[in-house]
C-alpha positions in Angstrom: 18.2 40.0 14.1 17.8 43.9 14.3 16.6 46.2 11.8 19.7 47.2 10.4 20.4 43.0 9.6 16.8 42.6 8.2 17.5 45.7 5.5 20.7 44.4 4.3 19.4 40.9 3.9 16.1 42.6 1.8 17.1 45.8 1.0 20.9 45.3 -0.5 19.9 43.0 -2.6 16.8 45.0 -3.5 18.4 48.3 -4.3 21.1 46.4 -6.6 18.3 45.4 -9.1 18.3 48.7 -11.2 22.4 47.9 -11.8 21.7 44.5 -12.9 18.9 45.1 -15.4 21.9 47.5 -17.0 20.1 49.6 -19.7 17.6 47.0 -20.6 15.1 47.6 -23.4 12.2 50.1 -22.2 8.5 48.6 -23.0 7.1 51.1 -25.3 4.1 52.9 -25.1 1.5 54.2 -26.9 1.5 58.4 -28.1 -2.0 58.5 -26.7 -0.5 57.1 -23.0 2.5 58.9 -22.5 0.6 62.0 -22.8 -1.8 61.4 -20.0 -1.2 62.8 -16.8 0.0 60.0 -14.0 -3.1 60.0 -12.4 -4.9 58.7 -15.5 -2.2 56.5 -16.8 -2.4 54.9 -13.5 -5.7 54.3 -13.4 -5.6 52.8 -16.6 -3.4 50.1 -15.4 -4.3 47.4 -13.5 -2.6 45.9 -9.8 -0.7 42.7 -10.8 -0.7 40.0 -8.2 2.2 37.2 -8.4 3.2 34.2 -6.2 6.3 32.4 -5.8 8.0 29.8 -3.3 11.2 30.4 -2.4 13.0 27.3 -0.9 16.1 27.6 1.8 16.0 31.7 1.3 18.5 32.7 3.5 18.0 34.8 6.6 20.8 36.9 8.4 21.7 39.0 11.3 24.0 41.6 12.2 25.6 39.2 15.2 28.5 36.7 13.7 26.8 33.3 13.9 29.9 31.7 12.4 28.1 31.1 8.8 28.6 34.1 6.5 26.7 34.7 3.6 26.6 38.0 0.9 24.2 40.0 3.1 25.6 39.5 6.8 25.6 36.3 9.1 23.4 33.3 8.0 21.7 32.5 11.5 18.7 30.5 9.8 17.0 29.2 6.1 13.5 30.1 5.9 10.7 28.1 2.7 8.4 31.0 2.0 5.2 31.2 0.0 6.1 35.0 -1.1 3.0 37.3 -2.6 4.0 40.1 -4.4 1.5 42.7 -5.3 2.3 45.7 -7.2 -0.3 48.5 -7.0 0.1 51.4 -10.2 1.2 54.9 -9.1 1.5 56.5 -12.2 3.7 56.2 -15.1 6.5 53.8 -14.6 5.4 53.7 -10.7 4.6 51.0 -8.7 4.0 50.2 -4.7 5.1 47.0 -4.2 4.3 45.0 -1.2 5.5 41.5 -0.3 4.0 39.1 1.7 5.7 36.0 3.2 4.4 32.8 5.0 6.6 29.6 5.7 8.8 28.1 8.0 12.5 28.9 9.2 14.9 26.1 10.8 17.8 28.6 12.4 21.1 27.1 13.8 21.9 30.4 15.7 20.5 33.0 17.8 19.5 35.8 15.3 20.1 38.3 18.6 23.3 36.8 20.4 24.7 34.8 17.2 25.3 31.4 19.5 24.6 28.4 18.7 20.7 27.8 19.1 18.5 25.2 16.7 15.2 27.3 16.6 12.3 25.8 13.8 8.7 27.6 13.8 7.0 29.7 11.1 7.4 33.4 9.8 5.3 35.6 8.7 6.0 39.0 7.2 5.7 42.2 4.7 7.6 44.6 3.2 6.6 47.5 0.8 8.8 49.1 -1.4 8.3 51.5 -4.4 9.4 50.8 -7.8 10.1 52.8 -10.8 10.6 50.6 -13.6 9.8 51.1 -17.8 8.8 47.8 -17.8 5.2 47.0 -16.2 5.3 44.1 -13.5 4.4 40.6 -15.0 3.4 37.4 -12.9 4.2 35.0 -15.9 8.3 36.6 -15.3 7.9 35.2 -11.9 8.9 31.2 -11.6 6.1 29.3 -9.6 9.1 27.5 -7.6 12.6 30.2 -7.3 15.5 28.2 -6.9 17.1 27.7 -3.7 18.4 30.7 -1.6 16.8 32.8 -4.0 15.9 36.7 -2.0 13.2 38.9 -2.3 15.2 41.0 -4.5 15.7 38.5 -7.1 12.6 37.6 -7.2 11.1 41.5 -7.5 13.7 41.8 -10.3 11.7 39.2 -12.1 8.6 40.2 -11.9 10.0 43.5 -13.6 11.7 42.0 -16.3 15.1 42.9 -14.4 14.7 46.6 -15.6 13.5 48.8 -12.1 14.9 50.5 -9.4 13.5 50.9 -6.0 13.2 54.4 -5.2 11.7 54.5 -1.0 10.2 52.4 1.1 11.6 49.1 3.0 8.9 49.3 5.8 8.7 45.6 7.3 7.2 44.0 9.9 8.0 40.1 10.2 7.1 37.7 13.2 8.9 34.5 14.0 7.4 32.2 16.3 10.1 29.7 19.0 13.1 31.3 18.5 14.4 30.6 21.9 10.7 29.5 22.5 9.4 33.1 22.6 7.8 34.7 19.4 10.5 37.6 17.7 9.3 40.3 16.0 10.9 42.6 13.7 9.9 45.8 12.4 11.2 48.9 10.5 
């Protein structure tokens, strides 16, 4: 998998979100708040810490494996215990970083696309920031996501489906055995 593969199969998804929260109901806020500077509304507001576990999440490449999927070549599935902690930046702003831990079973090479059963774990983080009306909520987020469920869909919960990632995508995520050797990722 390279780094352009690893920010299709996050970051498409990801940067979609603000299209399919449409125009969504803004949270409303109080006089006294919307006329604090950032800085103060900010601190006001607290960092919201959610979990999830995302069953069979896909993971692609940029090499044809044979398996195609929405965001490129399917070379593996991966169960992830995802942390999602979104830090206040101001009004409507958030720094969102994701944590993963879990497995992956791959059928294919991530780097060549052939045929290659690789199993071990994954660990990883991404950071993203977020400008969303709507303040991040852990009770949006479902303990257990359905299966093949992304990152993306699961941010989009935690904001109600109403935000819009506006920089970031920095990753770094480790695999360990594929092709017995430990892969690393980063961008």
């Amino acid at each position: 998998m390279n780094t352009k593969s690893l920010l299709t199969r996050i970051t498409v998804p990801v940067l979609s979100l603000g299209l399919l929260g449409g125009l969504g109901a803004a949270l409303a806020t109080s006089a006294g708040a919307s006329t604090l500077p950032a800085t103060t509304v900010a601190s006001t507001m607290k960092t919201v810490v959610a979990v999830t576990y995302s069953p069979d999440h896909y993971d692609t490449t940029s090499v044809p494996t044979g398996v195609p999927s929405p965001n490129g070549p399917l070379w593996a599935y991966d169960n992830l215990h995802e942390r999602f902690t979104a830090v206040p930046e101001g009004t409507d702003q958030w720094s969102v970083t994701i944590n993963v831990n879990g497995t992956f079973d791959g059928f294919a090479n991530p780097v060549t696309g052939h045929p290659q059963v690789n199993k071990g774990t994954v660990r990883g983080v991404i950071q993203y920031d977020v400008t969303s009306p709507n303040k991040p909520s852990k009770a949006l987020l479902p303990r257990v996501e359905p299966k093949y469920t992304g990152l993306g869909t699961a941010m989009s919960q935690l904001f109600g489906g109403n935000e819009t990632v506006t920089s970031g995508g920095h990753y770094l995520f480790t695999y360990t055995k594929v092709a017995g050797k430990v892969y690393t990722q980063a961008g």
